[in-house]
N, C-alpha and C positions, 0 to 999 in steps of 0.2 A: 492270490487275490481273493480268498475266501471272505476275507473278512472287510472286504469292501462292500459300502453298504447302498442298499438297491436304491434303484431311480424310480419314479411312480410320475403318474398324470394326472393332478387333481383338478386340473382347470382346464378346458378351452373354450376360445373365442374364433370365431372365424366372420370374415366382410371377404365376402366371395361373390366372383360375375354372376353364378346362378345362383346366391341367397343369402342375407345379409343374417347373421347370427347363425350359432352351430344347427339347433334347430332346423330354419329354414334351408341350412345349407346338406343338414343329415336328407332331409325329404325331396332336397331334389335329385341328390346323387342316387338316392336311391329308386328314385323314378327314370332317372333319365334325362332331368331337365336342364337342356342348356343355358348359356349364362353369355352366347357370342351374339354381339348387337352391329349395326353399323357403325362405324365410326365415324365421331362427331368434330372431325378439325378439317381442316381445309385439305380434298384429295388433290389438288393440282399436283401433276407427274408423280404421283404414289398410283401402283399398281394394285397394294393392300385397300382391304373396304372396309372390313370388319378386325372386330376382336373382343375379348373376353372383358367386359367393363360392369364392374360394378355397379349398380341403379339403386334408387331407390336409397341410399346412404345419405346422410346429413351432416357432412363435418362439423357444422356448428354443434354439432347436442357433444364434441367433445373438447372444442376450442375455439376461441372467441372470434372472430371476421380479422382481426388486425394480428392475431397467431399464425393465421390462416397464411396469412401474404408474405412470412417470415419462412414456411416451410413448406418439404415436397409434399403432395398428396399422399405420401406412402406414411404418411407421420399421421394423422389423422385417421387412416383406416387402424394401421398397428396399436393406436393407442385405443379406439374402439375395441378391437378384437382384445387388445391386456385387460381393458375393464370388463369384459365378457370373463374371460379366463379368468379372473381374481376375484369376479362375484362367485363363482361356480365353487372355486377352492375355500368358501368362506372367509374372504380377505379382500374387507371393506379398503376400498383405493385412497381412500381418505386415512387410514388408520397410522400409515407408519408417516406421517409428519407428527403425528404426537408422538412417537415410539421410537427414537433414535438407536435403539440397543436391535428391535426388529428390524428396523432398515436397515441396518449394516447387515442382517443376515440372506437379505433378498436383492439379488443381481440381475443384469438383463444379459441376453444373449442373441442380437437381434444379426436373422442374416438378411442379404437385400445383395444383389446383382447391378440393375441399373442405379441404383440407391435415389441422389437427389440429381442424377444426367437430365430426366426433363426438364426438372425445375431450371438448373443451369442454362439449356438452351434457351427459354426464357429469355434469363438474365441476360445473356451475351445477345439475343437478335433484340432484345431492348439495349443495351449499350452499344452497336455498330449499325441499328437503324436509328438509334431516336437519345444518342447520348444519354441516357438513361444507367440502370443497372440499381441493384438493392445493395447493401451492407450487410445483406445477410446472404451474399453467394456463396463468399468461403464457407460459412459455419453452416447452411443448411446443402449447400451444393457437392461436398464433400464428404464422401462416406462416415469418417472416424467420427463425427458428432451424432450423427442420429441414434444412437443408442442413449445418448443422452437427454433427447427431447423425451424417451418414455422415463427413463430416471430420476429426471426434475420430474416431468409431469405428475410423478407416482410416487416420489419424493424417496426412491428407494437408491439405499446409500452401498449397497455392496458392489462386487464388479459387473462395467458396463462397457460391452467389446461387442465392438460389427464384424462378424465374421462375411468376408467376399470373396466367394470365390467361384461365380458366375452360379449355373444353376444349380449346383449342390449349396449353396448358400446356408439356407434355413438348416438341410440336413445337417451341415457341419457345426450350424450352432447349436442344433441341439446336443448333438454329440459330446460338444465343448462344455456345455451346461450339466452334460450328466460324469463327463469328467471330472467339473466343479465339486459336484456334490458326491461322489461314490468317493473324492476322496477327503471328503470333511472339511473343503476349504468355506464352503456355506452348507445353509442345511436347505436351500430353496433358490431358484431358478425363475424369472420369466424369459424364454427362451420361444423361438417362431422365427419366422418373416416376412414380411413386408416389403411389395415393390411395386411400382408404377409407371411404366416404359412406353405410355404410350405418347410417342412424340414424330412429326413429321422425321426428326434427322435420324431417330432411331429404328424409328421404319423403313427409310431409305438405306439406311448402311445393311440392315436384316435383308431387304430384298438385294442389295448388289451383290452378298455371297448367299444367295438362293437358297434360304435354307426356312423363309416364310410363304406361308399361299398366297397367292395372287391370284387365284381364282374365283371371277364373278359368280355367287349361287344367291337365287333370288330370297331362297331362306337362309340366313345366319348362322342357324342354327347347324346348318350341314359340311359347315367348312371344315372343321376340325375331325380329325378322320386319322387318328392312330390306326395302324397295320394294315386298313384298307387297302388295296392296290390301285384306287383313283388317287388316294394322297397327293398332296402337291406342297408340302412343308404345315411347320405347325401354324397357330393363329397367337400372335401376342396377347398377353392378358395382364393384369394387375390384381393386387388383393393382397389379403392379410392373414395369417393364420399363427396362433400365438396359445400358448401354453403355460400355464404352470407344473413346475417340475418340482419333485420332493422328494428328502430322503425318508422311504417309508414309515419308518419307524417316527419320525418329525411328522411326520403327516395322521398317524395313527397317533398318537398322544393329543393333538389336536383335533379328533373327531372331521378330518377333513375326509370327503369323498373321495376312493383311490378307483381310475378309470382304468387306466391301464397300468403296465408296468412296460417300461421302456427298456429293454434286457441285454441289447447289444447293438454296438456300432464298428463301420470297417470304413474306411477309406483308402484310395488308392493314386496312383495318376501315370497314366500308360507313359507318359515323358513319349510322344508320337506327333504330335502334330495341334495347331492351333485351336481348330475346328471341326477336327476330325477323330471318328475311334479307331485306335488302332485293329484293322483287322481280325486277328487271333484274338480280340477280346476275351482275352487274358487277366487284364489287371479288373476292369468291371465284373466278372467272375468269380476272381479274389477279394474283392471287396466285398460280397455279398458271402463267401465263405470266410471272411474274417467278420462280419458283424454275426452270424451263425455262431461261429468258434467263442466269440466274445460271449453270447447269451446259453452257450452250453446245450446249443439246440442244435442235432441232427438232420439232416434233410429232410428224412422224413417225415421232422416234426411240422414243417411248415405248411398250413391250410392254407396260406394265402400270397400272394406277392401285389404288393401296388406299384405299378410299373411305372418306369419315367414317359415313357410313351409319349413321344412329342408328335408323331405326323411327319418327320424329315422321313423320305425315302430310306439313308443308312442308318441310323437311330433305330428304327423298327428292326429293321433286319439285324441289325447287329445284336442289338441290347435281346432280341430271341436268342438268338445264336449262346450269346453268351449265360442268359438264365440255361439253356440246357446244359453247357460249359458244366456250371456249378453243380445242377442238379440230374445231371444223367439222363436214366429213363425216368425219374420221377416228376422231371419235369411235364410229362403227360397230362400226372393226376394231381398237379396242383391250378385249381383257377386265378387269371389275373385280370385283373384290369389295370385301364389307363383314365384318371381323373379327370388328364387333360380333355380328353372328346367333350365335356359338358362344362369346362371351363377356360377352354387353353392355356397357354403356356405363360405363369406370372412368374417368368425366370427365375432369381432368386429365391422366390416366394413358393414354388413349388413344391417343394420338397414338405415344408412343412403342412400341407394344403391334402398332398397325400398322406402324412401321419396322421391329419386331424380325421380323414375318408376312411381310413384303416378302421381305428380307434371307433368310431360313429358307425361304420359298418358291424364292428366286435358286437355291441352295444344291439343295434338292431335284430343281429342274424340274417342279417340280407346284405349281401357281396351286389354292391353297385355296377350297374353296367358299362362295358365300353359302346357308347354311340355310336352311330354311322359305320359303323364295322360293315358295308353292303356289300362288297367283292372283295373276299380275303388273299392277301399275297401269299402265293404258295411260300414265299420264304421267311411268313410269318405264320408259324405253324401250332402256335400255341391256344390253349381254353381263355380266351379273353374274354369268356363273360359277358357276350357279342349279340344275343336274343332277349336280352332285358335281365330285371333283380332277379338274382338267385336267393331263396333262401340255404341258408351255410352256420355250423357251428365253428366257431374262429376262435380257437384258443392262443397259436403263435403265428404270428402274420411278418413278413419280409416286405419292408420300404425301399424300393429304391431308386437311383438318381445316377445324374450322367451330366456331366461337365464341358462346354468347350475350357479348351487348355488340356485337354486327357485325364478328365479329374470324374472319379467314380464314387462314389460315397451311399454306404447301407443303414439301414437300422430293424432291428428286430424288434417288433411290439406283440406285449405277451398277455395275455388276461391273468389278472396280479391273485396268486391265491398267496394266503399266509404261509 
C-alpha cells in the first residue's frame, strides 16, 4: 500500500450547538463555551430539559422556505457547513454545474444516525392526528436520499452514500471517503455528518434505556458531564460538521490549502450486545490500534486523543479502560478530551464534530477542554484536559468513537508535511 495516495483536509465547515462556522466553533471549544440550551418543544412526561441546539442559524440563507418543508433540519445545517468547507478549499458551490467533467470527480460521504426520524415523526403524528402527511416522507424520511439533497444542491456528480451506523456514522464516512480517494476511484470527497434527533419520541425511547440525563440543573450548560462521577447519561444534540477531502497531490496542483492530513482509519464491532460495550473492550482498542497501524504511527507518536465521551456511566469507564487497552503506560502521558461536555451528543454527527475539534485544535496549539469535569470517577483515571485550554504542540492526534450495536471506529489526524 505504498503507493496509495494520501488523504488531506482542505476544507471545513462546522453549524454546531456552541458556534455556527468553524471559526466561532474553534473559539468556543477552545474557551469552554457550551452550546446546551433548554429545550424548546413540548416537555409533557419527558424527563429531558435540555440539549445541544444550534442558535442563531438561518436555514433560509441556504434554502428557500418551500425546500425547507420538503426536508429534515439535518439537510440545511449539512449543506451550510459543505458551503463553509468548499469556500475554504477554494471551491466556488456554484462552479461545477458549469463543469460536468469536475463534478464527476467530487462525491458526498455524508454520515447521520437519526437521519430524517424527526422529520418522520412529523409526518406520521400529522397523518394519524389530522389525516394529513407530506409526499416527501419516503424521500426525505429515509436515510439513502439525503446524501442526495447535498449533491443536487452542489450539483456534484460523483458518488453520493449515507453511511449509518449510529454514532460512528460521520467517522465511517470519512473513512469511506478516504478509501474513495487513496485508491483513485475520485481525486475529492465532501465527506462529514449531519444529524438532528431532537424529537419528543426520540427522547422518550433514549430515556426508557437510560442512557440520557434527566437531571434538572438550573444552568444548561452543566448537564453534560463526561467522566464526572455526578454523570447521569449524555445530553442530545444536533449539528453539522463536514469536510473536504483530497488527494494531496490533486490538492497541491491546485494551490488549495492543505489543513491536515487524515492518515489512518480502524474499525471494528465487538458483535456483544445492542447497547452495550463489551466489557474486555477489546475490539474499541483494536480499532484505535488498527487506525495507528493504518497511519504508520506508533503509540507513542500520538499527542492527542479526542475521545467519544458521551457522559453514560459505562461509556466513560469503559472507552478509559480501553484507551489504556491500546496504549499501555503511555496512556498516562497523552491528554484527552471530550467535545461532547461543550456540545453534547449529535449522534451520528459526532464523530465528525470531533475531527473537525482535532484539526481546529492542531491549528490553534491549544487542546480544548473537557467541561464540568467537577468530581472525577476514580474509574476514570485519565488527563482530560479537565482545568481549561491547554496550550499543546499536536503533530498526530487519535479520533475516536463508539457505537450502539458494538461498533468502534478510529481515525488518526496528522499535521500534513510534504
Amino acid at each position: 500500500m505504498s503507493d496509495r495516495r494520501r488523504v488531506v483536509v482542505t476544507g471545513i465547515g462546522a453549524v454546531s450547538p456552541n458556534g455556527v462556522g468553524r471559526e466561532n466553533f474553534a473559539a468556543a471549544c477552545r474557551t469552554g463555551r457550551s452550546g446546551i440550551r433548554p429545550l424548546q418543544i413540548d416537555l409533557t412526561n419527558l424527563k429531558s430539559n435540555v440539549a445541544g441546539i444550534v442558535g442563531e442559524f438561518d436555514p433560509t440563507r441556504v434554502m428557500s422556505t418551500p425546500e425547507l418543508r420538503r426536508v429534515p433540519r439535518m439537510i440545511p445545517m449539512a449543506l451550510a457547513a459543505s458551503n463553509e468547507a468548499m469556500m475554504q478549499a477554494n471551491l466556488e458551490p456554484d462552479r461545477f454545474r458549469s463543469d460536468i467533467e469536475s463534478a464527476r470527480k467530487i462525491g458526498v460521504a455524508l454520515g447521520t444516525g437519526a437521519g430524517g426520524l424527526a422529520f418522520l415523526e412529523d409526518q406520521y403524528q400529522d397523518f394519524f392526528a389530522r389525516g394529513g402527511g407530506s409526499l416527501y416522507a419516503v424521500t426525505a424520511g429515509t436515510h439513502g436520499n439525503l446524501s442526495s439533497e447535498l449533491s443536487i444542491a452542489l450539483a456534484l456528480r460523483g458518488p453520493s452514500h449515507v453511511l449509518s451506523t449510529g454514532c460512528t456514522s460521520s467517522t465511517d464516512a470519512i473513512g469511506h471517503a478516504m478509501t474513495l480517494i487513496r485508491a483513485g476511484i475520485v481525486p475529492m470527497m465532501l465527506a462529514g455528518g449531519a444529524d438532528s434527533p431532537i424529537s419528543r419520541g426520540i427522547l422518550t425511547g433514549f430515556e426508557r434505556i437510560r442512557v440520557i440525563s434527566t437531571r434538572r440543573w438550573d444552568d444548561p450548560a452543566r448537564a453534560s458531564r463526561p467522566f464526572s462521577a455526578d454523570r447521569d447519561g449524555f445530553v442530545l444534540a444536533e449539528g453539522a460538521w463536514m469536510f473536504v477531502l483530497e488527494d494531496a497531490e490533486h490538492a497541491s496542483k491546485r494551490d488549495a490549502p492543505i489543513l491536515a492530513e487524515l492518515a489512518g482509519y480502524g474499525s471494528t464491532c465487538d458483535a456483544y450486545h445492542r447497547v452495550q460495550i463489551a466489557p474486555d473492550v477489546e475490539e474499541p482498542a483494536r480499532a484505535m490500534r488498527l487506525a495507528m497501524a493504518d497511519a504508520g504511527a506508533p503509540a507513542e507518536s500520538i499527542d492527542y486523543i479526542n475521545l467519544h465521551g458521551t457522559g453514560t456511566t459505562l461509556n466513560d469507564r469503559l472507552e478509559t479502560m480501553a484507551v489504556r487497552k491500546c496504549f499501555g503506560n503511555h496512556a498516562d502521558r497523552i491528554p484527552c478530551s471530550s467535545t461532547k461536555s461543550m456540545i453534547g451528543h449529535a449522534q451520528g454527527a459526532c464523530g465528525a464534530g470531533g475531527v473537525a475539534a482535532t484539526i481546529l485544535s492542531m491549528h490553534d496549539g491549544m487542546l480544548h477542554p473537557t467541561i464540568n469535569l467537577d468530581q472525577p470517577d476514580a474509574d476514570c483515571d485519565l488527563d482530560y484536559v479537565s482545568t481549561g485550554p491547554r496550550p499543546a504542540s499536536i503533530d498526530t492526534a487519535l479520533c475516536n468513537c463508539i457505537a450502539f450495536g458494538s461498533k468502534n471506529s478510529a481515525i488518526v489526524v496528522r499535521r500534513f508535511n510534504e
